[in-house]
N, CA, C and O atoms as a MOPAC input file, in Angstrom:
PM7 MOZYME 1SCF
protein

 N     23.76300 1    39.66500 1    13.04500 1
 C     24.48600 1    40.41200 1    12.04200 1
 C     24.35100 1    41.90300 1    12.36100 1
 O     23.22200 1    42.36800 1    12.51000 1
 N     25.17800 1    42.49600 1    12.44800 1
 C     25.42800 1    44.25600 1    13.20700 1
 C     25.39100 1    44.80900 1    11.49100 1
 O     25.85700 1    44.30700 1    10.46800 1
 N     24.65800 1    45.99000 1    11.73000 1
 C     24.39200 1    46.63500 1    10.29400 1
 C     26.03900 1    47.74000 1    10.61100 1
 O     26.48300 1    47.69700 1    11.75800 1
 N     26.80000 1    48.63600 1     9.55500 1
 C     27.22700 1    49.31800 1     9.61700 1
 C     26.35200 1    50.70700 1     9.71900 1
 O     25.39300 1    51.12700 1     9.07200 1
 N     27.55900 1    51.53800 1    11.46900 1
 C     26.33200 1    52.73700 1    11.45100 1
 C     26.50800 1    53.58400 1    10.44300 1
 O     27.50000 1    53.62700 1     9.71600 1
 N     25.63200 1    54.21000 1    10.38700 1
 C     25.73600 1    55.53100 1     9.33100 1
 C     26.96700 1    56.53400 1     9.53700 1
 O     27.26900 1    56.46300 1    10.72800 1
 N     27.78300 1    57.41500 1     8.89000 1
 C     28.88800 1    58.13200 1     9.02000 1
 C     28.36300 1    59.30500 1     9.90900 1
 O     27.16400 1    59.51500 1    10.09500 1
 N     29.15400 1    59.88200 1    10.32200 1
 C     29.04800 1    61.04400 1    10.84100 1
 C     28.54800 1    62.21700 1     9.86700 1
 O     28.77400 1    62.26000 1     8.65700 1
 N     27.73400 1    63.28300 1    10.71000 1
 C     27.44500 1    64.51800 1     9.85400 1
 C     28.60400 1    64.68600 1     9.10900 1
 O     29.45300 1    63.89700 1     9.52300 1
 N     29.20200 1    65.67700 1     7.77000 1
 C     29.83300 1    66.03600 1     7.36600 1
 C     30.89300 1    65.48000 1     6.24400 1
 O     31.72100 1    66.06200 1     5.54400 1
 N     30.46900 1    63.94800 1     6.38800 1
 C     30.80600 1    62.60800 1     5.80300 1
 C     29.95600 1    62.78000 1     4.75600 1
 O     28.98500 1    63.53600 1     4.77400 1
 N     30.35300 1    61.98200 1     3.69200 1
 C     30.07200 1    61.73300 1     2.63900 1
 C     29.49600 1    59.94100 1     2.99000 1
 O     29.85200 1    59.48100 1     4.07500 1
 N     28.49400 1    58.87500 1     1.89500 1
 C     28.35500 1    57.89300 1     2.24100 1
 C     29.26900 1    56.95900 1     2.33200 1
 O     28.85400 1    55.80900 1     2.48000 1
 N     30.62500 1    57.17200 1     2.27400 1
 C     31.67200 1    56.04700 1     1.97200 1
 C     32.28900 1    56.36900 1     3.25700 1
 O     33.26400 1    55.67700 1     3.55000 1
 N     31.91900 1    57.30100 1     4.11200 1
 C     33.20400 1    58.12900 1     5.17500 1
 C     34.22100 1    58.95600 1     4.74700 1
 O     35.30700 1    59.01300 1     5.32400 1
 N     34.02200 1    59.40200 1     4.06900 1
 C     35.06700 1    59.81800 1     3.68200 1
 C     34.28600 1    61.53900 1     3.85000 1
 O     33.07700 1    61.74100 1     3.96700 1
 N     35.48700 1    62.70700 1     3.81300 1
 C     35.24500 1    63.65100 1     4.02700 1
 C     34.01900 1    64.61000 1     2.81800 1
 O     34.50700 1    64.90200 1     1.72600 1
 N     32.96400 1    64.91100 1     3.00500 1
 C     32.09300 1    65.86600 1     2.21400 1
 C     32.68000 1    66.98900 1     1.02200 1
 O     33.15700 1    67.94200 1     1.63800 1
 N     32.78900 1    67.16900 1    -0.29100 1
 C     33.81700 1    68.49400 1    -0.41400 1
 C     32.47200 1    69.58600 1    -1.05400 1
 O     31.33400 1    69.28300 1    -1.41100 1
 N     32.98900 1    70.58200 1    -1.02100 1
 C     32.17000 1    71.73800 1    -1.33700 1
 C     32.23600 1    71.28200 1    -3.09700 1
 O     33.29300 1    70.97700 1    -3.64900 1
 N     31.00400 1    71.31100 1    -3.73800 1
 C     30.69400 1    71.17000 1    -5.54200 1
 C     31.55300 1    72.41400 1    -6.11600 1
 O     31.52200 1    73.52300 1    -5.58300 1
 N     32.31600 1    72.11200 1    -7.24800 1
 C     33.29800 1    73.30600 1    -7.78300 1
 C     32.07400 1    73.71400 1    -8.95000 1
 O     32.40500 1    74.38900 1    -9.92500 1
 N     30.97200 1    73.36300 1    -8.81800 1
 C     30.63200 1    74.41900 1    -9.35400 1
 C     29.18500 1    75.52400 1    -8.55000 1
 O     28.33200 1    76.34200 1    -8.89400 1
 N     29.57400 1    74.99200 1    -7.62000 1
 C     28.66100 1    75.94600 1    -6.23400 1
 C     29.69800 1    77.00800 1    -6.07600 1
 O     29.31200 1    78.16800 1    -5.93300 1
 N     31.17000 1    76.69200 1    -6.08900 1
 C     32.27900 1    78.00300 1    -5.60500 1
 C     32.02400 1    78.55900 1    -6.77400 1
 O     31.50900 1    79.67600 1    -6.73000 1
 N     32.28500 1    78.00000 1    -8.01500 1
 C     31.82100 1    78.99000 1    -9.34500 1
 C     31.01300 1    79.81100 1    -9.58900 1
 O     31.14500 1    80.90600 1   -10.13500 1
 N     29.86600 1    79.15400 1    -9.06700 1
 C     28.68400 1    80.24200 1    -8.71400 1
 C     28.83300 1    81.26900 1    -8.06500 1
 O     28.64800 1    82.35200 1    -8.62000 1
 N     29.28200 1    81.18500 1    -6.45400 1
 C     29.64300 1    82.18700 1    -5.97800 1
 C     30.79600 1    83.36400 1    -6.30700 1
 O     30.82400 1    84.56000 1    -6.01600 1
 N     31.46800 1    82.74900 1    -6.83300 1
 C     32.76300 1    83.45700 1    -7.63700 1
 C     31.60500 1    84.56800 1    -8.87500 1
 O     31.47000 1    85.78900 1    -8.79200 1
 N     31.22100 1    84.03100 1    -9.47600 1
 C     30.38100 1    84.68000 1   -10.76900 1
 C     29.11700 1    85.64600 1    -9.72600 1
 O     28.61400 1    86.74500 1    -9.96000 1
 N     29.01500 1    85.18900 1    -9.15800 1
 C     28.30600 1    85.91700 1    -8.28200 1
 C     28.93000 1    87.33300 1    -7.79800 1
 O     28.40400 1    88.41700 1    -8.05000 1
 N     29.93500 1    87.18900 1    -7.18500 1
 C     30.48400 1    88.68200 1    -6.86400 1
 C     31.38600 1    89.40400 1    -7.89900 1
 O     31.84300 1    90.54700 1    -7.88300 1
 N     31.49900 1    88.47300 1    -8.73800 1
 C     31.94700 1    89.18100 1    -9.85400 1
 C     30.86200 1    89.70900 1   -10.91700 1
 O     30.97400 1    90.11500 1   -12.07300 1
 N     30.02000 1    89.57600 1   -10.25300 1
 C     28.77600 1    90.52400 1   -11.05900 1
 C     28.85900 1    91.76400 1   -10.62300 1
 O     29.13200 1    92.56200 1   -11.51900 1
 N     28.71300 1    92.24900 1    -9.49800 1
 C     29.31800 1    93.42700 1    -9.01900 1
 C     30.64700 1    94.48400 1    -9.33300 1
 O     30.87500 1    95.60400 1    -8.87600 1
 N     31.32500 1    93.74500 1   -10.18800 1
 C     32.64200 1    94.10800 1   -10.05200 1
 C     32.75700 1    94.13100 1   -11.99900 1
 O     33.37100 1    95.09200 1   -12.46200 1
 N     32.26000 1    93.24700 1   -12.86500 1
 C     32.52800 1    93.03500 1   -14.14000 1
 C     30.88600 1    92.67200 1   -14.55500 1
 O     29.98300 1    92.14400 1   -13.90600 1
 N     30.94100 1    93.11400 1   -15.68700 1
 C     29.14800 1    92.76400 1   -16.58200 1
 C     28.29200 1    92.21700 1   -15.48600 1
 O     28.15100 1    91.03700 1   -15.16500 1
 N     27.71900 1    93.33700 1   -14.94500 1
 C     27.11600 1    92.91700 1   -13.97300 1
 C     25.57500 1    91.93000 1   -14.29400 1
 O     25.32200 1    90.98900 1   -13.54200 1
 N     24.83800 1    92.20000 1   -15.21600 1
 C     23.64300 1    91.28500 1   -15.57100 1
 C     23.91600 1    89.98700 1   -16.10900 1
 O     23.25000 1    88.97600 1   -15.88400 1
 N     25.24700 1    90.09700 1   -17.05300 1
 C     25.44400 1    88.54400 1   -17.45700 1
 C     26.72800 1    88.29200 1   -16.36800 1
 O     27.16600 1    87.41600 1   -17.11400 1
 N     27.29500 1    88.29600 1   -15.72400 1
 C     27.69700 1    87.42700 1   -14.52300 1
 C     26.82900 1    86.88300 1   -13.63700 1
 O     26.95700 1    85.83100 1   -13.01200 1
 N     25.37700 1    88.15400 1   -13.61200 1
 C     24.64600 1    87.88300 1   -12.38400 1
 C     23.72400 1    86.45100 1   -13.60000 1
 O     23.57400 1    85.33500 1   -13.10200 1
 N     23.38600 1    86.62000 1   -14.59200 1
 C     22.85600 1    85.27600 1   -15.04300 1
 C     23.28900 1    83.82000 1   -14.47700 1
 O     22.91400 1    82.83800 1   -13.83600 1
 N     24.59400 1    84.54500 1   -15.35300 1
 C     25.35600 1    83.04900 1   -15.61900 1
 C     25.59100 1    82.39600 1   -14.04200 1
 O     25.57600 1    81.16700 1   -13.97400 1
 N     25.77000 1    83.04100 1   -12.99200 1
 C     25.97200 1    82.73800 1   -11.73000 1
 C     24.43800 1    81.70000 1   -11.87000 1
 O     24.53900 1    80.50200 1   -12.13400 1
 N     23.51500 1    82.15400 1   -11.72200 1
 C     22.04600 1    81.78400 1   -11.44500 1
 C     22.25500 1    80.28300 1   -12.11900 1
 O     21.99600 1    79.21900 1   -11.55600 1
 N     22.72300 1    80.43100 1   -13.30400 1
 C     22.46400 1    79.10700 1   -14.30800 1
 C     23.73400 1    78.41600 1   -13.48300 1
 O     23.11300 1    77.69500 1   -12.70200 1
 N     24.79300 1    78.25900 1   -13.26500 1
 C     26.25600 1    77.70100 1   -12.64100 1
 C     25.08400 1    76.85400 1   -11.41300 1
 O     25.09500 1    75.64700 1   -11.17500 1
 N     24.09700 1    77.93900 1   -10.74900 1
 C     23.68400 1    77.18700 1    -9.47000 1
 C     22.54900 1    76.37700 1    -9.47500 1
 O     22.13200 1    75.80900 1    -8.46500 1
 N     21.82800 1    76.27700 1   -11.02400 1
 C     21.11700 1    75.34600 1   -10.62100 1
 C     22.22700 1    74.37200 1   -11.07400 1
 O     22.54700 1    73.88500 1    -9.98900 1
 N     23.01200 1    73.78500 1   -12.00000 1
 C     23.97700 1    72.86200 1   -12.10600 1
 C     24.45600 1    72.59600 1   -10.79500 1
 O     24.48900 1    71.43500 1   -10.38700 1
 N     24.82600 1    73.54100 1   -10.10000 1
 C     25.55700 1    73.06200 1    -8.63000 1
 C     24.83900 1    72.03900 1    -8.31300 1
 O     25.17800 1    70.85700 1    -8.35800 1
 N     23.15500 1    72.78500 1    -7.77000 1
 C     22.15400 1    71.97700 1    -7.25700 1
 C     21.90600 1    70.61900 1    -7.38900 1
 O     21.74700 1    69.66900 1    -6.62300 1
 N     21.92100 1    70.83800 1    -8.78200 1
 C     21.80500 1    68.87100 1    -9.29100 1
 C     22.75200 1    67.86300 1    -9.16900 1
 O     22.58400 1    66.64400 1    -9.19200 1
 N     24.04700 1    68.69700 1    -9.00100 1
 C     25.20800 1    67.80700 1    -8.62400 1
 C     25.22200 1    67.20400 1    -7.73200 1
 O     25.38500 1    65.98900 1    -7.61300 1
 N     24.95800 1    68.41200 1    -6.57100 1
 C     24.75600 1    68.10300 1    -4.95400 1
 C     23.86400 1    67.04600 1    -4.68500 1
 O     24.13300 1    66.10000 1    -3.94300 1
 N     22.70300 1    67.22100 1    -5.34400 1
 C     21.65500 1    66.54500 1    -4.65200 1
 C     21.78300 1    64.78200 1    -5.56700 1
 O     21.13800 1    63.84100 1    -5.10500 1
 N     22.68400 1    64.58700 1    -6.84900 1
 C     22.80700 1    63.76500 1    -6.97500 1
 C     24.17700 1    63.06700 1    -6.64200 1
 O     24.59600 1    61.96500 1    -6.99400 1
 N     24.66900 1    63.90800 1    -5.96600 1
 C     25.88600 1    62.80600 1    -5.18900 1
 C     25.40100 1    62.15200 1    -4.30500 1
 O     25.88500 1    61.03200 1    -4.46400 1
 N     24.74000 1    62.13000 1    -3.45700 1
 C     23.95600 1    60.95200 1    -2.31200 1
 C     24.73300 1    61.90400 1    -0.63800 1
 O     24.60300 1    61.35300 1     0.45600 1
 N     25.37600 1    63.11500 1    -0.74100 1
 C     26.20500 1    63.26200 1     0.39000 1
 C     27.31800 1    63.48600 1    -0.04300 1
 O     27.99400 1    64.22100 1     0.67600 1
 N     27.86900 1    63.06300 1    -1.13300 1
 C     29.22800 1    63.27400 1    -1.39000 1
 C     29.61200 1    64.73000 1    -1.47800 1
 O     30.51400 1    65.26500 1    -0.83300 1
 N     28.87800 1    65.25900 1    -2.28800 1
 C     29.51600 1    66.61000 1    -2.13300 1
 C     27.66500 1    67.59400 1    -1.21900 1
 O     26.50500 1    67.27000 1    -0.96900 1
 N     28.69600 1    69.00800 1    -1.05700 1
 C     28.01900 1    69.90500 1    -0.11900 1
 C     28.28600 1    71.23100 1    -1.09300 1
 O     28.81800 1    71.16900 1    -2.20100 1
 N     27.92000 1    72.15300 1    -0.60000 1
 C     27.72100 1    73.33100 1    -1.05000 1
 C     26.41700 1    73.89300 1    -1.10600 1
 O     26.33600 1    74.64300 1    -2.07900 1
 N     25.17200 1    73.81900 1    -0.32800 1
 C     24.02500 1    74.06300 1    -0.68100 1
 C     24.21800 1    75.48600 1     0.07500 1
 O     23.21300 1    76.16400 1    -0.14100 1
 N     24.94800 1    76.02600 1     0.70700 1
 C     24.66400 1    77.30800 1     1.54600 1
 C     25.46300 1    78.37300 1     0.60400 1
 O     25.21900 1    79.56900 1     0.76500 1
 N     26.30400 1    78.00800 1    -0.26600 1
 C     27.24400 1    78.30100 1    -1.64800 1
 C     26.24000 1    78.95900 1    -2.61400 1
 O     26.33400 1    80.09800 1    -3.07100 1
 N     25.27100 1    78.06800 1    -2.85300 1
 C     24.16400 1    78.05700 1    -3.71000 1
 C     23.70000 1    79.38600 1    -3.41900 1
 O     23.65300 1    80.41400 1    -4.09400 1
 N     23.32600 1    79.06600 1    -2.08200 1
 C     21.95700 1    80.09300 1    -1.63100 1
 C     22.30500 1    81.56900 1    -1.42300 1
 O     21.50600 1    82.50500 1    -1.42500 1
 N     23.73600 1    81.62700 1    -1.23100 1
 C     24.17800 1    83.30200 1    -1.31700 1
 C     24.46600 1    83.88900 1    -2.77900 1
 O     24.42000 1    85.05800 1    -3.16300 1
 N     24.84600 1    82.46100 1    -3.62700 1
 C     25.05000 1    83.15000 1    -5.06100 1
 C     23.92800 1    83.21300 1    -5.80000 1
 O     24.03600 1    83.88300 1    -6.82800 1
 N     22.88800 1    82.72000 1    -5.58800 1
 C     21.33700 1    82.98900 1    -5.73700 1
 C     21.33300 1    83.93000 1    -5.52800 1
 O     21.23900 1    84.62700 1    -6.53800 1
 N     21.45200 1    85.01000 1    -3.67400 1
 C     20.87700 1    86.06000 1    -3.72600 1
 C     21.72900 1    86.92400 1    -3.77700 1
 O     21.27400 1    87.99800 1    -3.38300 1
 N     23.13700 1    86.99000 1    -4.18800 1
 C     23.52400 1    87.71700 1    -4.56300 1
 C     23.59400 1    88.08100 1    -5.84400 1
 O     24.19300 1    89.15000 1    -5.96400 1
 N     23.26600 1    87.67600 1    -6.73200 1
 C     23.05800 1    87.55600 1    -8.58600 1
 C     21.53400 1    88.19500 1    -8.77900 1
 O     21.30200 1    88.82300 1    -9.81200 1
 N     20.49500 1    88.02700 1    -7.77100 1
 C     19.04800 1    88.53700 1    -7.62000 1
 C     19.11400 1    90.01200 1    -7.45900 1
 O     18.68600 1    90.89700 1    -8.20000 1
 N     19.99100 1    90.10500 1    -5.88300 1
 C     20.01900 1    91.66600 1    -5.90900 1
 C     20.84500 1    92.65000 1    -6.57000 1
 O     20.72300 1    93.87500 1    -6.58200 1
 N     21.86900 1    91.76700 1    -7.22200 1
 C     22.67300 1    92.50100 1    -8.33500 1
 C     21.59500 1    93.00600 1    -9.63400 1
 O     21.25400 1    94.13900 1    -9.97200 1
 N     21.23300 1    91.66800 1   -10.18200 1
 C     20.24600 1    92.17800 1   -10.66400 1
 C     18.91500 1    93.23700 1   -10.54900 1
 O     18.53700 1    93.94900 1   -11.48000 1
 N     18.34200 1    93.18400 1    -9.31200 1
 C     17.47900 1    94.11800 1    -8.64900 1
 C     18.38600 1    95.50600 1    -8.83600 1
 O     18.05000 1    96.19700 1    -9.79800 1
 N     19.40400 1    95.95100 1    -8.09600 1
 C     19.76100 1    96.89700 1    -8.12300 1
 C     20.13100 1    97.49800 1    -9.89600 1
 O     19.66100 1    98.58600 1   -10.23100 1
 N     20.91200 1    96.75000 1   -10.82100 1
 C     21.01300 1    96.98600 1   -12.18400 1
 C     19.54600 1    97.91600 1   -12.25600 1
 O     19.57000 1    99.14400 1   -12.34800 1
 N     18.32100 1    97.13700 1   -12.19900 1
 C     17.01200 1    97.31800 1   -13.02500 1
 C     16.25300 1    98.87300 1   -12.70700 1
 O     15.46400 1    99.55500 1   -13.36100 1
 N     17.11400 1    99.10100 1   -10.97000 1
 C     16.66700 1    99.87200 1    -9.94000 1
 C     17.09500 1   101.12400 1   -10.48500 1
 O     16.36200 1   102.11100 1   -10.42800 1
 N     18.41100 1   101.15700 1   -11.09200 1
 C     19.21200 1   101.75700 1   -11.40500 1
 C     18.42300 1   102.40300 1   -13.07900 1
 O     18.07000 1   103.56600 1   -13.27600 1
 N     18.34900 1   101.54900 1   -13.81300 1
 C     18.03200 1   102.16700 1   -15.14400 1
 C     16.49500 1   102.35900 1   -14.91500 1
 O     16.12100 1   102.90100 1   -15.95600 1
 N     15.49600 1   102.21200 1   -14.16400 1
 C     14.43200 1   102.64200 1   -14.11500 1
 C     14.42700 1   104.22800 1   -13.17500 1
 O     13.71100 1   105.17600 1   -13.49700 1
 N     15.32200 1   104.23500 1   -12.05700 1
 C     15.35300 1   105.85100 1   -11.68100 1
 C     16.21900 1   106.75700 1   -13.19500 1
 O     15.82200 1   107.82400 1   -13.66300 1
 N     16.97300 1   106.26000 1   -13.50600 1
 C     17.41400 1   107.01600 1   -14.61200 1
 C     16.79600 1   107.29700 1   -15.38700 1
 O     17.08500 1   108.40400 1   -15.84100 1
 N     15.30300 1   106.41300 1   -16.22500 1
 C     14.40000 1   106.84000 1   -17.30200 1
 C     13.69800 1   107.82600 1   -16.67800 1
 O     13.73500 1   108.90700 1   -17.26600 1
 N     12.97700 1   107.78300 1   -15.51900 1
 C     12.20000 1   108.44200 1   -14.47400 1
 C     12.74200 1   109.73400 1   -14.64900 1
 O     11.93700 1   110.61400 1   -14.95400 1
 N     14.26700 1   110.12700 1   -14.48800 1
 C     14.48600 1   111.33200 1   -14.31800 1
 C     14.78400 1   112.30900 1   -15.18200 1
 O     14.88300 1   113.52600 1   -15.02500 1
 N     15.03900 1   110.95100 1   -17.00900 1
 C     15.22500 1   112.10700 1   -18.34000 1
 C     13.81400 1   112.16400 1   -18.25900 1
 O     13.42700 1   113.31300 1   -18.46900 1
 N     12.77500 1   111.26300 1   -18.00700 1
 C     11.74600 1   112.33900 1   -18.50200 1
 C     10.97800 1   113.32600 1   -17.42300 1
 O     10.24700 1   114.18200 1   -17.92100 1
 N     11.07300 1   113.27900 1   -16.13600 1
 C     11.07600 1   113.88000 1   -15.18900 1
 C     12.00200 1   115.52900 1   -16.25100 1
 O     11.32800 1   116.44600 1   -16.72000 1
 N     13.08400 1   115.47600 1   -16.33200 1
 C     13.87800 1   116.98200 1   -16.76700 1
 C     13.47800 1   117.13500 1   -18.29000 1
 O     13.67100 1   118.27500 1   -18.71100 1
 N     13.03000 1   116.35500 1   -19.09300 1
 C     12.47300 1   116.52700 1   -20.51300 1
 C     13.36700 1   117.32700 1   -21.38300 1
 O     14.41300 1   117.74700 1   -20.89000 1
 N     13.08600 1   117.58300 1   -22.58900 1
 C     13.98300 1   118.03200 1   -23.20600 1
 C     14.62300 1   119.50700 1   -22.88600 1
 O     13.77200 1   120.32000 1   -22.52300 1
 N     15.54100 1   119.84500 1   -22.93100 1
 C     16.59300 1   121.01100 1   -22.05200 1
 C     16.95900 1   121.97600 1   -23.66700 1
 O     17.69500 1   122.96300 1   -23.64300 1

Protein backbone atom coordinates (compact mmCIF):
# COMPACT_ATOMS: atom_id res chain seq x y z
CA UNK A 1 0.00 0.00 0.00
CA UNK A 2 1.93 3.43 -1.26
CA UNK A 3 1.13 6.22 1.34
CA UNK A 4 0.23 9.61 -0.50
CA UNK A 5 3.43 11.98 -0.63
CA UNK A 6 3.19 15.03 1.18
CA UNK A 7 2.38 18.32 -1.13
CA UNK A 8 4.84 20.49 -2.15
CA UNK A 9 6.24 23.57 -0.11
CA UNK A 10 3.71 26.32 -0.62
CA UNK A 11 0.68 23.89 -0.70
CA UNK A 12 -1.73 23.84 1.64
CA UNK A 13 -2.68 20.00 3.11
CA UNK A 14 -5.27 19.22 0.43
CA UNK A 15 -2.76 20.57 -2.54
CA UNK A 16 -4.19 23.04 -3.16
CA UNK A 17 -2.51 26.51 -3.33
CA UNK A 18 -1.46 28.29 0.40
CA UNK A 19 -3.33 31.93 0.57
CA UNK A 20 -1.95 34.77 2.60
CA UNK A 21 -4.67 35.13 6.15
CA UNK A 22 -6.87 38.43 5.36
CA UNK A 23 -6.31 39.24 8.49
CA UNK A 24 -2.32 39.21 8.44
CA UNK A 25 -2.85 41.84 5.19
CA UNK A 26 -5.12 43.75 7.71
CA UNK A 27 -2.57 43.91 10.01
CA UNK A 28 -0.18 45.12 7.77
CA UNK A 29 -2.53 47.58 6.18
CA UNK A 30 -3.27 49.04 9.96
CA UNK A 31 0.17 48.90 10.34
CA UNK A 32 1.25 51.57 7.87
CA UNK A 33 -1.59 53.30 8.36
CA UNK A 34 -0.40 54.09 11.72
CA UNK A 35 2.03 56.29 10.26
CA UNK A 36 -0.17 58.07 8.12
CA UNK A 37 -3.69 58.28 10.46
CA UNK A 38 -3.98 57.90 14.62
CA UNK A 39 -0.88 56.74 14.84
CA UNK A 40 -1.01 54.84 18.53
CA UNK A 41 -4.44 53.34 17.97
CA UNK A 42 -3.74 52.01 14.41
CA UNK A 43 -0.38 51.01 15.76
CA UNK A 44 -2.55 48.95 18.61
CA UNK A 45 -5.12 47.71 16.76
CA UNK A 46 -2.55 46.42 14.06
CA UNK A 47 -0.73 44.46 17.10
CA UNK A 48 -4.20 42.96 18.24
CA UNK A 49 -5.37 42.13 14.10
CA UNK A 50 -1.83 40.06 14.42
CA UNK A 51 -2.15 38.05 17.11
CA UNK A 52 -5.70 36.94 15.46
CA UNK A 53 -3.73 36.49 12.22
CA UNK A 54 -1.39 34.21 14.21
CA UNK A 55 -3.99 31.88 15.50
CA UNK A 56 -5.60 31.57 12.26
CA UNK A 57 -2.43 30.62 10.59
CA UNK A 58 -1.25 28.31 12.91
CA UNK A 59 -4.70 26.74 13.13
CA UNK A 60 -5.25 26.11 9.54
CA UNK A 61 -2.78 23.05 9.44
CA UNK A 62 -0.93 24.94 6.17
CA UNK A 63 -3.82 26.25 4.67
CA UNK A 64 -3.23 29.62 5.00
CA UNK A 65 0.36 31.66 5.26
CA UNK A 66 1.13 35.01 6.18
CA UNK A 67 3.56 34.64 9.06
CA UNK A 68 6.22 37.12 7.43
CA UNK A 69 2.85 39.64 7.14
CA UNK A 70 2.71 39.25 10.83
CA UNK A 71 6.22 39.94 11.58
CA UNK A 72 6.60 43.36 9.72
CA UNK A 73 3.21 44.56 11.09
CA UNK A 74 4.50 43.67 14.53
CA UNK A 75 7.48 45.78 13.92
CA UNK A 76 6.15 48.23 12.28
CA UNK A 77 3.22 49.17 14.92
CA UNK A 78 6.36 48.76 17.73
CA UNK A 79 8.41 51.37 16.11
CA UNK A 80 5.53 53.54 15.32
CA UNK A 81 4.83 53.32 18.62
CA UNK A 82 8.53 53.80 19.86
CA UNK A 83 8.88 56.78 17.81
CA UNK A 84 5.15 58.39 19.06
CA UNK A 85 6.64 57.93 22.85
CA UNK A 86 10.19 59.27 21.52
CA UNK A 87 8.52 62.09 20.33
CA UNK A 88 6.39 63.29 23.42
CA UNK A 89 9.18 62.50 25.84
CA UNK A 90 11.85 64.95 23.86
CA UNK A 91 9.00 67.43 23.86
CA UNK A 92 8.38 67.30 27.85
CA UNK A 93 12.29 67.37 28.15
CA UNK A 94 12.39 70.56 26.31
CA UNK A 95 9.22 72.67 27.99
CA UNK A 96 10.93 72.04 30.97
CA UNK A 97 14.43 72.30 29.73
CA UNK A 98 13.01 76.34 28.44
CA UNK A 99 10.65 76.68 31.69
CA UNK A 100 8.40 79.26 32.02
CA UNK A 101 9.14 82.32 29.35
Amino acid sequence: MSATPPPPPGYGPSGQVARDDRAAVAALILAIASYVVCPVVAAIAALVVVAKARSNIAASGGALTGENLCLIATVLAWVNIGLVVGVFVVSFVVVLALGPT
